[in-house]
C-alpha positions as CSV (number, residue, x, y, z in Angstrom):
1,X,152.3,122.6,39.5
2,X,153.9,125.3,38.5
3,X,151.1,127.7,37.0
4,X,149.1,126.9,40.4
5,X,152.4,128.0,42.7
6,X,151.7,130.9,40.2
7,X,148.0,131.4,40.3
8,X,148.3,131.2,44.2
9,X,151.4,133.8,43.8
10,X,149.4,136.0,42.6
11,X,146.1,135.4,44.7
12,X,148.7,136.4,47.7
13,X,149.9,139.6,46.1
14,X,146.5,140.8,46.1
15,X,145.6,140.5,49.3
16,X,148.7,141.1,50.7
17,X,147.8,144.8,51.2
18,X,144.9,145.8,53.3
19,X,143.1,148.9,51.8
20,X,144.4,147.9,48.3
21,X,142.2,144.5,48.7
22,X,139.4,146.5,50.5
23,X,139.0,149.0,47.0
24,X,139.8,145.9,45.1
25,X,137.5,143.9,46.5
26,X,134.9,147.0,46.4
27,X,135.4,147.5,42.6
28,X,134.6,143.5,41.7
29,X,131.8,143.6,43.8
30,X,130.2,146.6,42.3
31,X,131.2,145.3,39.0
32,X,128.9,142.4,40.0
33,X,131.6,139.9,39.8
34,X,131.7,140.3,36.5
35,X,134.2,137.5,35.3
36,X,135.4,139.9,32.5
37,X,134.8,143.3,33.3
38,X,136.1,146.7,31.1
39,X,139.2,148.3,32.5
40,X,138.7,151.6,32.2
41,X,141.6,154.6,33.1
42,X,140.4,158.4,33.0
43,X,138.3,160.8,34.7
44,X,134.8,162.4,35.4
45,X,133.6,165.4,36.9
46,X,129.5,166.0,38.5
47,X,128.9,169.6,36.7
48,X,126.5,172.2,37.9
49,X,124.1,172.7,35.1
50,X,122.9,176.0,36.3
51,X,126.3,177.8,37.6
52,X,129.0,175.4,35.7
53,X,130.5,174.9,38.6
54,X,132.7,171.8,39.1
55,X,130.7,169.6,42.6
56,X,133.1,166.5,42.5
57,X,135.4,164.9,40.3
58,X,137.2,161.1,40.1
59,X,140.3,159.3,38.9
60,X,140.7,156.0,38.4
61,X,144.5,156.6,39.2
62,X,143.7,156.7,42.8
63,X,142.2,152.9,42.1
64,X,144.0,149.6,42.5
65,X,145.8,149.5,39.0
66,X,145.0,152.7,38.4
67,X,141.7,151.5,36.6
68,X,138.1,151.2,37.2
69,X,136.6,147.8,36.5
70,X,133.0,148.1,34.6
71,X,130.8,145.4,34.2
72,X,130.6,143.6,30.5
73,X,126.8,143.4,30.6
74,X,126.9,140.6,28.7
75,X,123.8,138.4,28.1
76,X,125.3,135.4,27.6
77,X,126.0,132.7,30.3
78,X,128.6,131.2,28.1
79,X,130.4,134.4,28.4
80,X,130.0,136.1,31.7
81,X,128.0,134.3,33.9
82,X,127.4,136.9,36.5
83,X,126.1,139.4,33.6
84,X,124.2,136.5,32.3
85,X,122.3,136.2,35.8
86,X,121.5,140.0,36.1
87,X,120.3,139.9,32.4
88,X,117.9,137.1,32.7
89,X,116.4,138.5,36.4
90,X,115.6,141.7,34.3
91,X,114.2,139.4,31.6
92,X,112.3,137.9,33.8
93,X,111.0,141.1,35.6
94,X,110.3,142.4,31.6
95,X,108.3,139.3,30.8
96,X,106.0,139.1,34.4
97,X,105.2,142.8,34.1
98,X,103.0,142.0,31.2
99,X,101.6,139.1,32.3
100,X,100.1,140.1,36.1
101,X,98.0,142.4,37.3
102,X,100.1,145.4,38.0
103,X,99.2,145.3,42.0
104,X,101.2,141.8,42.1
105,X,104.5,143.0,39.9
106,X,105.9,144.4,42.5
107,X,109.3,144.6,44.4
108,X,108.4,141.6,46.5
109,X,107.3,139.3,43.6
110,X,108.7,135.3,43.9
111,X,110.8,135.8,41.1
112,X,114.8,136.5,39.9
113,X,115.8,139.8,41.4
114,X,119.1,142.1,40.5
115,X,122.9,140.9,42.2
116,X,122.1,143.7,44.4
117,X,119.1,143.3,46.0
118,X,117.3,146.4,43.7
119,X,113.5,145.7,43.2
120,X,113.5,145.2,39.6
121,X,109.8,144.2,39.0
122,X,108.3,147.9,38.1
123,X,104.0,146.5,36.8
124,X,102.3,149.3,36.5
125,X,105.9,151.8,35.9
126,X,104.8,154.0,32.7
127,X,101.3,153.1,32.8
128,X,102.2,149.5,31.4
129,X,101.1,146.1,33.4
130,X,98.6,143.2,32.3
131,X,95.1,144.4,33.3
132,X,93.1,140.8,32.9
133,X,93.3,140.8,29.1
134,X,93.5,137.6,27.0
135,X,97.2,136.5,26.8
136,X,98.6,133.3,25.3
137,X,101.9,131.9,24.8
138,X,102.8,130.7,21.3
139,X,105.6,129.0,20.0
140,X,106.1,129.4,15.9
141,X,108.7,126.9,14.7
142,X,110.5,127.0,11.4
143,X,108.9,124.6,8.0
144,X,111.3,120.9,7.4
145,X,114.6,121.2,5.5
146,X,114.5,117.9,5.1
147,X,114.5,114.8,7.6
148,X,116.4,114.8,10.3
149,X,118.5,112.7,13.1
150,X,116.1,113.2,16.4
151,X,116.5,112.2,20.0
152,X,112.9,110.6,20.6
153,X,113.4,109.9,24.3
154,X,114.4,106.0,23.8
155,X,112.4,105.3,20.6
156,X,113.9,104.8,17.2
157,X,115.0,108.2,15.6
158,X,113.4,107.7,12.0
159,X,111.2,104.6,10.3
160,X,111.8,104.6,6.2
161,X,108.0,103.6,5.5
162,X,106.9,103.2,2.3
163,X,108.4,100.5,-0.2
164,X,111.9,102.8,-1.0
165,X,113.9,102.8,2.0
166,X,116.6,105.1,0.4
167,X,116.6,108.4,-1.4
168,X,117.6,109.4,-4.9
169,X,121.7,109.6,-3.7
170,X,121.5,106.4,-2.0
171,X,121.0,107.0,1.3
172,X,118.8,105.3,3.8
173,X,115.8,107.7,4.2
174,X,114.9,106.0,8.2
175,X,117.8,105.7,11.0
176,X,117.5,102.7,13.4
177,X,119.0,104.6,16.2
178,X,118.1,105.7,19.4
179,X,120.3,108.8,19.9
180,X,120.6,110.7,23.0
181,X,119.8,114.2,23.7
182,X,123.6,115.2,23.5
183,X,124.6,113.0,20.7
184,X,126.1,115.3,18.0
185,X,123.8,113.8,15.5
186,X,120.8,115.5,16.8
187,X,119.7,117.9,14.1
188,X,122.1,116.4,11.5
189,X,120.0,115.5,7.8
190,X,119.6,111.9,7.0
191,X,121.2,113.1,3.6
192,X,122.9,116.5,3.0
193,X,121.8,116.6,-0.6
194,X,118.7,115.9,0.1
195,X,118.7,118.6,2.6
196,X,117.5,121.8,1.9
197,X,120.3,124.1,3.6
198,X,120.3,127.3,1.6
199,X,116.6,127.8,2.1
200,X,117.2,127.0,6.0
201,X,119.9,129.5,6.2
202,X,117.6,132.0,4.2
203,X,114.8,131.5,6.0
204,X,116.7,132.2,9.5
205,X,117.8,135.4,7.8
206,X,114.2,136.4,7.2
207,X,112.6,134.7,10.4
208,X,112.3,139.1,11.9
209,X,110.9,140.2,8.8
210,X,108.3,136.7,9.1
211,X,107.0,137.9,12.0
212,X,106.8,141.3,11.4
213,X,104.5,140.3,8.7
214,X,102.7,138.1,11.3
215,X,101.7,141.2,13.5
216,X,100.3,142.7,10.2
217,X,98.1,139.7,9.3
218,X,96.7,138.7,12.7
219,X,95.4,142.9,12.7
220,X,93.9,141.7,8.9
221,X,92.5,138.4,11.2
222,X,91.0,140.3,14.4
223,X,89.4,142.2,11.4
224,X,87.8,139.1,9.6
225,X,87.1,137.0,12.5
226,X,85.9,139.5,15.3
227,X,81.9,140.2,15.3
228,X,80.1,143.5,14.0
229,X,80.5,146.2,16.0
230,X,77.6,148.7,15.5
231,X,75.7,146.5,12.9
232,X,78.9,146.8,10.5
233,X,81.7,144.8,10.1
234,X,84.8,145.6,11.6
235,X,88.0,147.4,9.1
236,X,91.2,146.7,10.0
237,X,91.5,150.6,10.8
238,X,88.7,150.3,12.8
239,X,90.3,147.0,14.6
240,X,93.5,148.9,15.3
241,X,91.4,151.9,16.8
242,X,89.8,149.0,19.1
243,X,92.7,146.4,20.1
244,X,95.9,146.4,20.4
245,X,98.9,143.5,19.7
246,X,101.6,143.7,22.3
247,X,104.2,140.8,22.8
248,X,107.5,139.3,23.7
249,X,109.4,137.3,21.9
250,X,112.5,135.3,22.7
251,X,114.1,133.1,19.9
252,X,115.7,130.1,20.3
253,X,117.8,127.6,18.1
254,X,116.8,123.8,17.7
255,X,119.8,121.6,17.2
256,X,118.9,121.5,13.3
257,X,120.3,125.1,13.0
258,X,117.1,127.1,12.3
259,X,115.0,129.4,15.1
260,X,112.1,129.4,16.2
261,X,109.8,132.0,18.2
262,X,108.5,131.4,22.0
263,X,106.0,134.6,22.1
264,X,103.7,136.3,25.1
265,X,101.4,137.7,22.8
266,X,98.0,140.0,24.9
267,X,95.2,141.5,23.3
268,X,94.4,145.0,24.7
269,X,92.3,147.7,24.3
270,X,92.7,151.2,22.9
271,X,91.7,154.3,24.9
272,X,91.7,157.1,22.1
273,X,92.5,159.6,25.4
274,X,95.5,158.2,26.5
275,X,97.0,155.6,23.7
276,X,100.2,154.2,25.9
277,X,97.7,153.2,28.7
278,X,96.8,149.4,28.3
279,X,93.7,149.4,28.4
280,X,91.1,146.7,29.3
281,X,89.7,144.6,26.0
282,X,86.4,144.6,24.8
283,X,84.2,141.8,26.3
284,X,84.0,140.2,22.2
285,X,88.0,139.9,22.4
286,X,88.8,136.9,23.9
287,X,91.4,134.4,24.3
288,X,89.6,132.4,21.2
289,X,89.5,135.5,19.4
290,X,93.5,136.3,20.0
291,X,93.9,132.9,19.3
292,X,92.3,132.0,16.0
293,X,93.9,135.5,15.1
294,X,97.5,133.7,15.2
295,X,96.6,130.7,14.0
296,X,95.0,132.4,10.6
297,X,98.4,134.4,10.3
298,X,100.5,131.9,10.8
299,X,99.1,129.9,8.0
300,X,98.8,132.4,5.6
301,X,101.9,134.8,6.0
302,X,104.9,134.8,3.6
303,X,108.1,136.6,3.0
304,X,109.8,136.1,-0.5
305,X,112.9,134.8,-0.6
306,X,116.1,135.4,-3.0
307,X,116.3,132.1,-5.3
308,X,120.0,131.3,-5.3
309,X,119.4,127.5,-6.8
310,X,117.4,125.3,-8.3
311,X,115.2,123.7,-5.3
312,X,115.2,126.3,-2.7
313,X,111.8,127.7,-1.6
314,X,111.0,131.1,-3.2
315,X,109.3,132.1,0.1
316,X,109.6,131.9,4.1
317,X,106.4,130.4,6.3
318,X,105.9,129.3,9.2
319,X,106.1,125.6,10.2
320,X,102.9,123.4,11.1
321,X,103.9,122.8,14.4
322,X,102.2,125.8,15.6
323,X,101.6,125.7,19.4
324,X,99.2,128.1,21.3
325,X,98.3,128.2,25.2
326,X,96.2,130.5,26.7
327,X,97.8,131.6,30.0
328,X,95.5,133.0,32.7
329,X,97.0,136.2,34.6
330,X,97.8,135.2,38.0
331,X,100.6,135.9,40.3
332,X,102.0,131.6,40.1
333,X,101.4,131.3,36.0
334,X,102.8,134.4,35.4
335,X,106.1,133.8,37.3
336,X,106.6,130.0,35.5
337,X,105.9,131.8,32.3
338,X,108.0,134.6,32.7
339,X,111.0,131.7,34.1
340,X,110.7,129.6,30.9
341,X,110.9,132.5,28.9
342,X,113.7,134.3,30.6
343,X,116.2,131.0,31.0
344,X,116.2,131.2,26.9
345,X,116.9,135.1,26.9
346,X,120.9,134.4,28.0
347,X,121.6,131.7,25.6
348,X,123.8,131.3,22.5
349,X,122.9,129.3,19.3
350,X,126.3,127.8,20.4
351,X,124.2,126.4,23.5
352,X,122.3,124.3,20.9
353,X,124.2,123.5,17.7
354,X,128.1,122.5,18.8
355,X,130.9,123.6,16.9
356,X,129.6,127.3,16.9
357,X,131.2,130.0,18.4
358,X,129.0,132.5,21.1
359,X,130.1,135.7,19.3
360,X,130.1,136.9,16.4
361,X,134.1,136.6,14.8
362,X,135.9,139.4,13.3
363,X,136.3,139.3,9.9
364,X,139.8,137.7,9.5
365,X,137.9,135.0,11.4
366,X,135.1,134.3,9.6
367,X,136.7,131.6,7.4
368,X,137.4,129.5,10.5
369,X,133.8,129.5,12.1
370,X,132.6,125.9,11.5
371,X,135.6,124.3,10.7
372,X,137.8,121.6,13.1
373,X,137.6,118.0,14.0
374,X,135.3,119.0,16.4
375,X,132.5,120.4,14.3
376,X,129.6,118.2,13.2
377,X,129.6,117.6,9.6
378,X,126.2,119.8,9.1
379,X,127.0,122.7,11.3
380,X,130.5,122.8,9.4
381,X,128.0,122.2,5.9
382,X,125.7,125.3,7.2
383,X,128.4,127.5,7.7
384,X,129.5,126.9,4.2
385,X,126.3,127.3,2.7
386,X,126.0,131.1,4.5
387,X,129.5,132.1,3.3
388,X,128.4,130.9,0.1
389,X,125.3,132.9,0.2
390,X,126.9,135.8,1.6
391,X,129.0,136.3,-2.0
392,X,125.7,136.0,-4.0
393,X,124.3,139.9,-5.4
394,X,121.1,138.5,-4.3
395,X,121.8,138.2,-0.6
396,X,124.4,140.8,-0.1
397,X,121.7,143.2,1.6
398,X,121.3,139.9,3.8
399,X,125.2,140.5,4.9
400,X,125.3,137.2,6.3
401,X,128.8,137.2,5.8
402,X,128.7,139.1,9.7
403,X,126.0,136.4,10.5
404,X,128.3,133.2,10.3
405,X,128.2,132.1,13.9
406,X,124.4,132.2,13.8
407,X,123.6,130.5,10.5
408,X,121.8,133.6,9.0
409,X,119.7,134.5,12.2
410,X,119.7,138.9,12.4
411,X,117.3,139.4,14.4
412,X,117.6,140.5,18.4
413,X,117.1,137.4,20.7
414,X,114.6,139.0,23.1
415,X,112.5,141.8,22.0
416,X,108.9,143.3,22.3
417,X,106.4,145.2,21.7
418,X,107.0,149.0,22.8
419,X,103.3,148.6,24.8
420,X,103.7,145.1,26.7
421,X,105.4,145.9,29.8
422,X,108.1,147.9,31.2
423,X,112.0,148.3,30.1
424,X,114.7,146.9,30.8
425,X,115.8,150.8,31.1
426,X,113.4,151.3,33.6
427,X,114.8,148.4,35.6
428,X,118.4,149.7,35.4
429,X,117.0,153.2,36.9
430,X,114.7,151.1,39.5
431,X,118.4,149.3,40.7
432,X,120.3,152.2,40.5
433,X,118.0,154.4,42.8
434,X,117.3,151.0,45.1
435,X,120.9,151.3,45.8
436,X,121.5,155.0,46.7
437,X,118.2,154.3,48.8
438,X,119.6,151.4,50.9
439,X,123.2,152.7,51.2
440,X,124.9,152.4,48.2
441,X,126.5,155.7,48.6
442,X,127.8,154.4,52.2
443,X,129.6,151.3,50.8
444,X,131.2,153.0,47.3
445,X,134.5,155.1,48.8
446,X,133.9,157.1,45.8
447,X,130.6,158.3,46.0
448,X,131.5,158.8,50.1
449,X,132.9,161.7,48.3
450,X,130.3,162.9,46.3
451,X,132.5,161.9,43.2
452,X,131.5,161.2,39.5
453,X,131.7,157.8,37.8
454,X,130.9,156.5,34.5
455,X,127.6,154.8,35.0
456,X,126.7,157.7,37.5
457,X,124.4,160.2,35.2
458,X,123.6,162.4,38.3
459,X,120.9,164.2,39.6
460,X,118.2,166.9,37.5
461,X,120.6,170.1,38.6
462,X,123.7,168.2,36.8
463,X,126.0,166.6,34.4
464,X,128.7,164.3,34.1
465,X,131.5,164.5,32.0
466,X,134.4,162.2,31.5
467,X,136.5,161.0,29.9
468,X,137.5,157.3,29.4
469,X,139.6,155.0,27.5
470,X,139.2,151.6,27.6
471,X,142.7,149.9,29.3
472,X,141.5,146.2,28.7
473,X,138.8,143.5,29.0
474,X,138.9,141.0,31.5
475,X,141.3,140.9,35.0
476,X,145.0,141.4,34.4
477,X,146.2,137.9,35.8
478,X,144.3,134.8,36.6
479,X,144.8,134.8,40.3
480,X,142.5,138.1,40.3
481,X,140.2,136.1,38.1
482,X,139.8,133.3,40.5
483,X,139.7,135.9,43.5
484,X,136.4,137.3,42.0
485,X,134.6,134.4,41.3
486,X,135.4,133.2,45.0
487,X,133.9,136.7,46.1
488,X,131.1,135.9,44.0
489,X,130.0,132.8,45.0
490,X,130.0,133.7,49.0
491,X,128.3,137.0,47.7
492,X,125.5,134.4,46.1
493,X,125.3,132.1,49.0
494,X,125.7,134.7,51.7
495,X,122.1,136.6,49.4
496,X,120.5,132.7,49.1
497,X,120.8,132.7,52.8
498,X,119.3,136.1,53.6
499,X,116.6,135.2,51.4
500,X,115.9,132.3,53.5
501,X,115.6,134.0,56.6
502,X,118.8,132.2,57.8
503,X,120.7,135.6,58.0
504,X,119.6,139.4,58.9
């Protein structure tokens, strides 16, 4: 009862003076309601490039708090849900771009757009944007580590056939279960020394370097499996002067701890004139073409791996279940893909395997990741096995020991290819000059005034320079907390209902 007279206390402070709130209120909401912004206290100045002369400057000791709240950007909806929302709308903008025809990526596409109304879909921005070219969507999942609890929608979780029903430590080698999706011993092994965990938490920490190696052999299988151009068969020079790979890929953790790879993979052509334009693909390179390509890769590629024991697997492959969909480049297919793609983008490995936390720890913490009453006996088991690694000479270019809280995985959770489709740079630019179009300049006090801010980089004729320090992360006290999530949610419903026409 207390903390809430508290919480309230401090709601009513805030408010309590007019054009205090109003700058406040001003700063959360071009923050983007971040739930725990950057405090920022200094000072910029907009600098005449030409003359040096000084056009505007800014303090944040005129603000509330003498601060200047930043966004976190964060890209994880188990950190900052606001960020997490801009993040995957970008995502999903990055993604659809490379799947359409440029005409139909535009600024009124059916799909996420920024907090602030910015057209983020850019197509055909940079001479990027799908062009009718074969394009499929692959999913590359890791090999087994050994058998696993599953969740089997209602069916038993694992049958022991054969006539031994237990392995060689004694332990029953089927579960009669019929675990839930949330039951905590999704993912766990049927036995732990049967389990193969050093050669899971290796191969996570070479899953990049996997598909690098991919890209390489499906150029090597375009070259074996297309036709003869020109009466000759085709080099893998001579492929890479013809087609081109582009991609995205997104990774995402199963509940048994390892990753695996959802990917937009396209097949375009190569104009020797102009290499950055996507070009359309010769009438030979197909969608069976682009797919027997990634299926040949997948089953031959390899990484070698360090041996640190007896059993584990001296290299990394791909699993069997190799999935691959062609997807046909229209506006509808486009958008689903591009959403199912984008809702992994802003996820944790914490989202899938409980007892993990969703950053990485500092160093004096990294003894603690996986351990507590709460932690599932295999994630607590993995996270022993990747400090144990992490020690090894073998592994210590690995440096899994920063790599705790994702059991090995180094790699980038969304990234492409630098051909597939536009940036998320290029959407931050697109938003930022949406809003000084549509009055952005109008509702920030301090660019009424022509002043510099931090994410402000100015126009061609100047520069800004500031200087910060960072004051703190996150509002001072909860009631501003709760404050700014209120503002945020009427923010989100008042833009739901203008998007429905039920507002102007």
């Amino acid at each position: 009862m207390m903390r809430s007279s508290t919480v309230l206390g401090q709601m009513i402070a805030r408010v309590a003076d007019d054009e205090e709130y109003r700058r406040w209120s001003a700063q959360v909401e071009r923050a983007g309601h971040c739930v725990r912004p950057v405090r920022l206290s200094g000072s910029a100045m907009t600098v005449n490039r030409e003359t040096g002369e000084i056009e505007a400057t800014y303090s944040s000791a005129g603000e509330p708090g003498g601060v200047l709240l930043v966004a976190c950007k964060d890209r994880r909806e188990s950190v900052c849900p606001p960020c997490a929302a801009r993040y995957r709308a970008d995502a999903w903008h990055v993604f659809a771009a490379g799947v359409r025809h440029g005409n139909d990526a535009d600024h009124d596409a059916d799909g996420p757009r920024g907090d602030d109304g910015g057209a983020a879909g850019l197509g055909d921005e940079g001479g990027h944007g799908a062009v009718g070219n074969p394009l499929v969507l692959a999913t590359f999942t890791a090999p087994s580590f050994g058998r696993v609890h599953a969740a089997r929608e209602g069916r038993v979780c694992r049958v022991a056939r054969g006539g031994n029903r237990t392995c060689e430590h004694g332990r029953p080698r089927g579960c009669p279960s019929r675990h839930d999706a949330k039951d905590a011993m999704v993912g766990a092994p049927l036995c732990e020394d049967c389990a193969d965990l050093a050669g899971q938490v290796l191969w996570n920490a070479h899953a990049g370097e996997l598909w690098r190696r991919t890209v390489i052999y499906a150029y090597r299988a375009l070259a074996a499996l297309a036709p003869a151009v020109g009466g000759q068969a085709l080099t893998v020079r001579a492929v890479r002067g013809l087609l081109r790979l582009s991609y995205v890929k997104v990774a995402e953790f199963q509940k048994r701890g390892v990753v695996h790879l959802h990917v937009l993979a396209r097949l375009d052509g190569v104009n020797p004139d102009d290499p950055d334009q996507v070009a359309s693909a010769p009438a030979w390179a197909g969608v069976d073409l682009l797919t027997a390509a990634l299926m040949h890769a997948a089953q031959h590629v390899s990484v070698p791996l360090p041996v640190v024991d007896g059993h584990t697997a001296a290299t990394a492959r791909w699993g069997t279940q190799l999935d691959i969909r062609p997807v046909p480049a229209s506006r509808i297919d486009g958008a689903r893909v591009a959403g199912y793609l984008a809702k992994y983008a802003t996820k944790t490995v914490s989202d899938s395997v409980n007892g993990l936390p969703a950053s990485r720890p500092r160093a004096e913490e990294r003894e603690d990741v996986g351990q507590g009453r709460a932690v599932p006996a295999h994630v607590a088991a993995l996270t022993a096995v990747v400090r144990k690694l992490a020690r090894l000479a073998t592994c210590r270019t690995l440096r899994l020991a920063r790599h705790i809280h994702t059991l090995g995985f180094r790699g980038h959770v969304t990234s492409k290819s630098r051909r597939y489709s536009t940036t998320f740079t290029a959407l931050r630019q697109a938003r930022r000059a949406w809003r000084l179009a549509n009055g952005g300049r109008e509702r920030d006090p301090w660019a009424q005034q022509q002043t510099a801010t931090p994410d402000d980089g100015g126009d061609a004729g100047t520069v800004v320079v500031g200087d910060w320090r960072i004051a703190g992360i996150g509002y001072r006290t909860l009631g501003d907390r709760v404050l700014a999530e209120v503002l945020g949610r009427e923010h989100r419903q008042a833009r739901e209902a203008w998007r429905m026409g039920l507002i102007e």
